[in-house]
C-alpha positions in Angstrom: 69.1 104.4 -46.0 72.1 107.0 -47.2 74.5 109.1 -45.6 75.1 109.8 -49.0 78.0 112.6 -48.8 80.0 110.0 -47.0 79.1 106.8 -49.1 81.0 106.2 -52.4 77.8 104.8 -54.5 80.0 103.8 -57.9 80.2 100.1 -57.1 77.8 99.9 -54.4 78.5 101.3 -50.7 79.0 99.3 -47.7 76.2 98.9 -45.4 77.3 99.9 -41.8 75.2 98.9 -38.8 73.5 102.4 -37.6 72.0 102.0 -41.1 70.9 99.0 -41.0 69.1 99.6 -37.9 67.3 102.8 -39.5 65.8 100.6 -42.1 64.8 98.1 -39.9 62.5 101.2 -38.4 62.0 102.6 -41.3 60.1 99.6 -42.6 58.8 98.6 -39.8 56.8 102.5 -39.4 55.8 102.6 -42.8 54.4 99.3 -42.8 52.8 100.3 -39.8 51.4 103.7 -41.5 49.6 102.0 -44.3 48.2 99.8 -41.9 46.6 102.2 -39.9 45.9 104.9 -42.2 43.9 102.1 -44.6 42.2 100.6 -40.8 38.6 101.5 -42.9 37.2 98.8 -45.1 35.6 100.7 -46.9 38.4 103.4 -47.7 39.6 102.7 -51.5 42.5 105.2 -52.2 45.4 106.3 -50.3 47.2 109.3 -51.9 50.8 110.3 -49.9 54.3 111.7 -50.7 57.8 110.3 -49.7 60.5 112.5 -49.9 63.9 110.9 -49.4 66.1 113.9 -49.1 69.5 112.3 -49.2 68.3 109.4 -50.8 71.7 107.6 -51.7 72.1 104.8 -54.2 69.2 103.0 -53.8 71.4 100.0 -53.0 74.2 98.5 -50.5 77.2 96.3 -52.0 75.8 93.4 -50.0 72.5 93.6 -52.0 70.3 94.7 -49.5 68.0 97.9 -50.1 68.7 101.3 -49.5 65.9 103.8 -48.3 64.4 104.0 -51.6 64.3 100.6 -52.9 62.7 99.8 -49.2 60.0 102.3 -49.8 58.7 101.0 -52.9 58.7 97.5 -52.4 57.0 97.6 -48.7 54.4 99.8 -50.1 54.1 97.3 -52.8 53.9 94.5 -50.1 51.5 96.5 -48.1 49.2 97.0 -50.1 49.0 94.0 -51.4 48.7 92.5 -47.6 45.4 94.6 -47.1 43.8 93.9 -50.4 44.2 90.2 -49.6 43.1 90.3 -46.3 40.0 92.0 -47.6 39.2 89.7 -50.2 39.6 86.6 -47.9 37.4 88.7 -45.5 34.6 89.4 -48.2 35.4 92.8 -48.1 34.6 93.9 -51.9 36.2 97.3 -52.1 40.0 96.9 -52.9 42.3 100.0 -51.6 43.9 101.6 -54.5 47.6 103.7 -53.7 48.8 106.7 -55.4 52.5 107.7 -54.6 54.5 110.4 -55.4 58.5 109.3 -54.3 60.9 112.2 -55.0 64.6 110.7 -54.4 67.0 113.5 -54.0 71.0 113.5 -53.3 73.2 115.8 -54.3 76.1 113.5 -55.1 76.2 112.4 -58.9 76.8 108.7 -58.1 74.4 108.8 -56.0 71.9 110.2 -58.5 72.9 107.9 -61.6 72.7 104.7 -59.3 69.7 105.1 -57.7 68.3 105.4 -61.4 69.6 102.5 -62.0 68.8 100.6 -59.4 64.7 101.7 -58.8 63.2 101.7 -62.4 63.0 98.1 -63.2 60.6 98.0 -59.6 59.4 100.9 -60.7 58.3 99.8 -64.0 57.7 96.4 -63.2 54.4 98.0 -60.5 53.4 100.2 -63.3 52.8 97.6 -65.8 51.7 94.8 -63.3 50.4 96.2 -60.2 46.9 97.6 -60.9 46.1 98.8 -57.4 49.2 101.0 -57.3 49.8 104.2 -59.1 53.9 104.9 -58.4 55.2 108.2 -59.8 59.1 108.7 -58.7 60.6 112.0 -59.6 64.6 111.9 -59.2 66.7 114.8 -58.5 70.3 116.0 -58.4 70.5 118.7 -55.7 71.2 119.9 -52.2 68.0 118.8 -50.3 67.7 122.7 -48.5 68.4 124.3 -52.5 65.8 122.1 -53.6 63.5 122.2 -51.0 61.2 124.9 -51.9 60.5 123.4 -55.5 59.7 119.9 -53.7 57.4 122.0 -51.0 55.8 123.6 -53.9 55.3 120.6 -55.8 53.7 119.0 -52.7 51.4 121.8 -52.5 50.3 122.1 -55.8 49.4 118.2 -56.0 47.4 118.8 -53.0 49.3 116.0 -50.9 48.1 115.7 -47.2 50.0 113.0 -46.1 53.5 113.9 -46.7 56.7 111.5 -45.5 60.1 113.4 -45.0 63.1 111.0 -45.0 65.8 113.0 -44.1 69.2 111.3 -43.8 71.6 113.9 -43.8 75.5 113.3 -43.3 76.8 115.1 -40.2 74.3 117.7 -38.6 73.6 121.0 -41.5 72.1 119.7 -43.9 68.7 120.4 -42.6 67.4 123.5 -40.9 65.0 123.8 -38.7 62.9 126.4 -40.5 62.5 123.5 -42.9 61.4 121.2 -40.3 58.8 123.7 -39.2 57.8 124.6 -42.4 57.0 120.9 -42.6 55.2 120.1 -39.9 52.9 123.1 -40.2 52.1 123.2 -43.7 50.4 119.9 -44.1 47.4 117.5 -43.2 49.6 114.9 -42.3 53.5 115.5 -42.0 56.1 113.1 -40.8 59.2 113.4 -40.8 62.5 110.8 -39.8 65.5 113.2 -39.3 69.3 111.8 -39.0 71.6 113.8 -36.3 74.9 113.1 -35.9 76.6 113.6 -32.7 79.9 112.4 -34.1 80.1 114.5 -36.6 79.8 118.2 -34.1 83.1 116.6 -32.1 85.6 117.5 -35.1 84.8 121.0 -33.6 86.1 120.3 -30.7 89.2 123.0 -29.9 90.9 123.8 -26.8 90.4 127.4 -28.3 87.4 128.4 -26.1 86.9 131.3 -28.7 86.6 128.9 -31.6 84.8 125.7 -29.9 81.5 127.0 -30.4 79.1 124.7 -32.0 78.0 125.8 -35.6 74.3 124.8 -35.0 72.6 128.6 -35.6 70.2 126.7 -38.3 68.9 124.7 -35.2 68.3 127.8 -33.3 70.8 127.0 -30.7 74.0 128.1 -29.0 76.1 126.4 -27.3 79.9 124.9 -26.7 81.1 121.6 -27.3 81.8 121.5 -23.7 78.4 121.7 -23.1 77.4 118.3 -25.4 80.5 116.3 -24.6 82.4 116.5 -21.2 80.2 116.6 -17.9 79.4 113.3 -16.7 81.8 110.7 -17.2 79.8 107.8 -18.1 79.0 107.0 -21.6 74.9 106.9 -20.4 75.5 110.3 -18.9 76.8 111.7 -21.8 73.8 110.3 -23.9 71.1 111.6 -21.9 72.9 115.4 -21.8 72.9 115.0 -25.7 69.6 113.7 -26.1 68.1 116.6 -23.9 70.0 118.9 -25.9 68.4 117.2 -29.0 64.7 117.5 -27.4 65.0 121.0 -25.9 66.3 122.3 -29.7 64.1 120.2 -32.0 61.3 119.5 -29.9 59.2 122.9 -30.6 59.4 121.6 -34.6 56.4 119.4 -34.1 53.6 118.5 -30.9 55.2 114.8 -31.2 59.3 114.2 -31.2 61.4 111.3 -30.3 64.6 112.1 -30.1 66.5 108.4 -29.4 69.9 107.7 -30.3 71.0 104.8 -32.7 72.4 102.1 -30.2 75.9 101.4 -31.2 78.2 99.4 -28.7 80.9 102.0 -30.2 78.8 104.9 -29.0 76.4 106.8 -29.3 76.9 108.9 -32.4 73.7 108.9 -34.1 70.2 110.0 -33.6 67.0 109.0 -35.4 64.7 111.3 -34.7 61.1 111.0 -35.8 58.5 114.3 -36.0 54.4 114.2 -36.0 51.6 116.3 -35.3 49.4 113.1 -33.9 49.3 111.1 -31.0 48.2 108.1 -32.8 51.8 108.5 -35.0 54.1 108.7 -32.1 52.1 105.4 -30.6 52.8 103.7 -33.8 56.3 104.8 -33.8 56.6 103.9 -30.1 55.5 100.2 -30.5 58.0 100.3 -33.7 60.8 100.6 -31.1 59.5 98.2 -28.7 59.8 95.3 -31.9 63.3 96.4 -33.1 64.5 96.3 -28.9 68.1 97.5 -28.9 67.5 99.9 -32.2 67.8 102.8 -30.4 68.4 103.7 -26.7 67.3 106.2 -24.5 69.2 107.3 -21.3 67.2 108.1 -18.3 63.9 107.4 -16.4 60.9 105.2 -16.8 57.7 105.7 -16.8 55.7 108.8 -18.0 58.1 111.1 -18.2 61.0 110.2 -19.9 61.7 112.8 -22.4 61.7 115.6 -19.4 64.2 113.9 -17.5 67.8 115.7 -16.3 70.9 114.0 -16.2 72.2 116.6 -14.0 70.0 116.4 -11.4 69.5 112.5 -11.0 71.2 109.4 -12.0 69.3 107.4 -15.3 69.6 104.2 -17.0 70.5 103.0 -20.1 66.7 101.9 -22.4 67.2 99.6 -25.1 63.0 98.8 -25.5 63.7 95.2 -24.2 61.8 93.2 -22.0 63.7 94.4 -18.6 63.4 97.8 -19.5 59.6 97.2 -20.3 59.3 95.7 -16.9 60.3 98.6 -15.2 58.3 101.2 -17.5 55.3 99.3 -16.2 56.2 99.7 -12.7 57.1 102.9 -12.8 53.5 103.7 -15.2 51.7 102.7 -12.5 53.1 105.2 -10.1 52.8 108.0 -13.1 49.6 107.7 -14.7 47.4 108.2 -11.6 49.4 112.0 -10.9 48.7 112.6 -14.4 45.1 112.9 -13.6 45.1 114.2 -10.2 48.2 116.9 -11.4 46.1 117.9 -13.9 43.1 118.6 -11.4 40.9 116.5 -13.0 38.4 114.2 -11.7 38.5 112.5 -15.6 39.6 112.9 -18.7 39.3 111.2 -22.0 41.6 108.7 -23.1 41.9 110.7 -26.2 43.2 113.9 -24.5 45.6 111.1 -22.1 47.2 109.9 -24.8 47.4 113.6 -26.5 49.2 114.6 -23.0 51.3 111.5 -22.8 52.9 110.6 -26.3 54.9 113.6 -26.1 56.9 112.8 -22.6 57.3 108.8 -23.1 58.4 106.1 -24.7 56.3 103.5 -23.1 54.2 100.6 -25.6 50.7 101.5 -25.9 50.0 98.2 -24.7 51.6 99.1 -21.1 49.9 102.3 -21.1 46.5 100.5 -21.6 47.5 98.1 -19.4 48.0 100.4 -16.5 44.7 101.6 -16.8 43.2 98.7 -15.9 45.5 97.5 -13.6 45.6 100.6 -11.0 43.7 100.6 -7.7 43.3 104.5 -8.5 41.2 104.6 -11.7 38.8 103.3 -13.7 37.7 103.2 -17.5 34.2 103.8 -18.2 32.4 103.2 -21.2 30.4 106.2 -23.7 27.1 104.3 -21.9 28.7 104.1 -18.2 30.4 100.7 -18.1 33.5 99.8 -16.7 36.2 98.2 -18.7 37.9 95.2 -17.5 40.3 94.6 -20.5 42.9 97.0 -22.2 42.2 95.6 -25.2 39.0 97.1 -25.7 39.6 100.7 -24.3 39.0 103.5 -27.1 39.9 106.8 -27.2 36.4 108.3 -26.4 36.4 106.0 -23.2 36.6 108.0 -19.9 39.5 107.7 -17.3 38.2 108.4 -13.6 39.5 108.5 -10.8 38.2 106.3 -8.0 36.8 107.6 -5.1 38.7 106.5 -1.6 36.8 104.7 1.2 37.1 106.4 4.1 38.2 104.0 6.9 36.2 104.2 10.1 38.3 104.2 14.1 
């Protein structure tokens, strides 16, 4: 992954940790997304878009992939995974991937290496890899110049499930009329958005008059000040900046996680991931639970940890490690109930729970199902009437209701 006005590509570019941990995601989610989205045995083709917007090089110094080496070789891997699964399961029908990879950067080193470096993959799964069909379409441009030709191309090839990898240097390089456009204009959108905090500080000016934040292509307004001072504890500080993240990018899409990149320097990056589906953001979700200490999140547990305020209550720092899972569970168990009796319901479908819930937490879909089972104040019935006694076998057309109190006698 590039933040490819900063890197110097001639030679190869270093690989600095807030990357590193972004592939580590990266890879994780999109192995994670084939899975899923090829769950059906009997589904034989798979056609989706990757767009890496600032796509960079295509490799670090140290040898190790960028973003768009990472995407062709997992989906090669992928694939490859679920065909011979199938096979050893006697499952005849093999699943067949079409992919259209458009690599943009806007820097000509960039451009000329990641040429370089992609099309012997690219050539080698063309002429040996049957069950893939991998078309990759470089360009030379700035991703928001460029964007409406890609958008147009996307349309015109009828793409529904569309991958935006958008790893801008700094904070401008994407607007948020793009993002919309996105998110509302296919099947399927998804979109990984870098956001650097770091970056907004060199406007920092003891000019009141000239320390307001250029972000007018995010929709908002607002003064250094109002991003960086406050609180004095680093924590603090990230959950102000995160909140300003969520209340600014968070009407861009129905699902948004808006975590920073954990770096014991600070927090100066965010990795912000956009969907329109609840199953998505679980995936995503349980992504960050396996790459624990990735990213970090600074304030409550439980069900409603995107809505928290700094201001109004202290937080805690949540690295997606075991202790912080431990509390999430705790404090689950305390939210999920309200959701159901705040909502004025007697039940509700899991479906429509985890439609309500995906948006407000970070909590592993494992703890949420967990929780279901495990509370004194609901139940999960079956589509016949049962009641389930594992998580592991809850559905989304199972029924959450709530259990009726015995009344005690004096």
């Amino acid at each position: 992954m590039a933040i490819s006005n900063h890197y110097q590509w001639k030679g190869g570019a270093e690989l600095e940790p807030h990357s590193k941990a972004k592939l580590r995601i990266l890879k994780d989610y999109l192995r994670q997304y084939l899975l899923i989205r090829c769950a059906l045995p009997k589904m034989s083709k798979l056609r989706m878009a990757i767009v890496d917007g600032f796509c960079g090089g295509g490799r670090y110094a140290c040898g190790a992939f960028g973003s768009p080496l990472l995407f062709i070789e997992t989906t090669r891997e992928v694939v490859e995974e679920i065909n011979i699964k199938r096979a050893v399961e006697g499952i005849n029908t093999r699943l067949h991937l079409e992919l259209f990879l458009i690599l943009n950067d806007k820097k000509e080193d960039a451009f000329e290496a990641v040429k370089y470096h992609c099309e012997p993959y690219v050539a080698h799964i063309n002429e040996n890899v049957s069950d893939i069909n991998l078309t990759v379409d470089y360009r030379n441009f700035s991703f928001e110049d460029e964007f409406q030709n890609i958008f147009t191309d996307l349309q015109e090839g009828s793409y529904k499930n569309v991958l935006f990898n958008l790893d801008q240097y700094g904070y401008k390089g994407v607007w948020v009329d793009t993002i919309k456009k996105i998110t509302s204009s296919f099947s399927r959108p998804e979109i990984f958005l870098t956001f650097s905090v770091d970056t907004i500080k060199t406007y920092y000016s003891q000019d009141q008059e000239k320390n307001r934040v250029p972000l007018n292509h995010l929709g908002v307004d607002c003064t250094i000040q109002e991003l960086m001072d406050g609180p004095v504890s680093t924590g603090e500080r990230l959950g102000i900046i995160e909140k300003f993240v969520f209340n600014a990018l968070g009407p861009c899409a129905k699902y948004v996680s808006p975590f920073a990149i954990h770096n014991p320097k600070g927090w100066k990056y965010w990795l912000i991931h956009f969907s329109q589906v609840a199953r998505a953001r679980q995936a995503y979700n349980d992504v960050l639970h396996q790459n624990s200490t990735c990213q970090a999140h600074y304030g409550k547990a439980g069900l409603d940890m995107l809505f928290y305020d700094p201001s109004f209550s202290p937080g805690q720092i949540y690295l997606f490690e075991e202790n912080d899972r431990n509390k999430d569970r705790d404090q689950l168990l305390i939210d999920i109930p309200k959701v159901v009796t705040d909502l004025g319901r007697n039940e509700m479908l899991v479906e429509d729970f985890y439609r309500y819930s995906y948006n407000r937490t970070a909590a592993h879909s494992d703890d949420l199902n967990s929780t279901l089972i495990k509370s004194r104040e609901l139940e999960v019935h079956t589509g016949k009437g049962g009641t389930r006694s594992s998580s592991e076998q809850i559905k989304p057309t199972d029924l959450i209701v709530r259990v009726k109190q015995k009344e005690f006698l004096f």
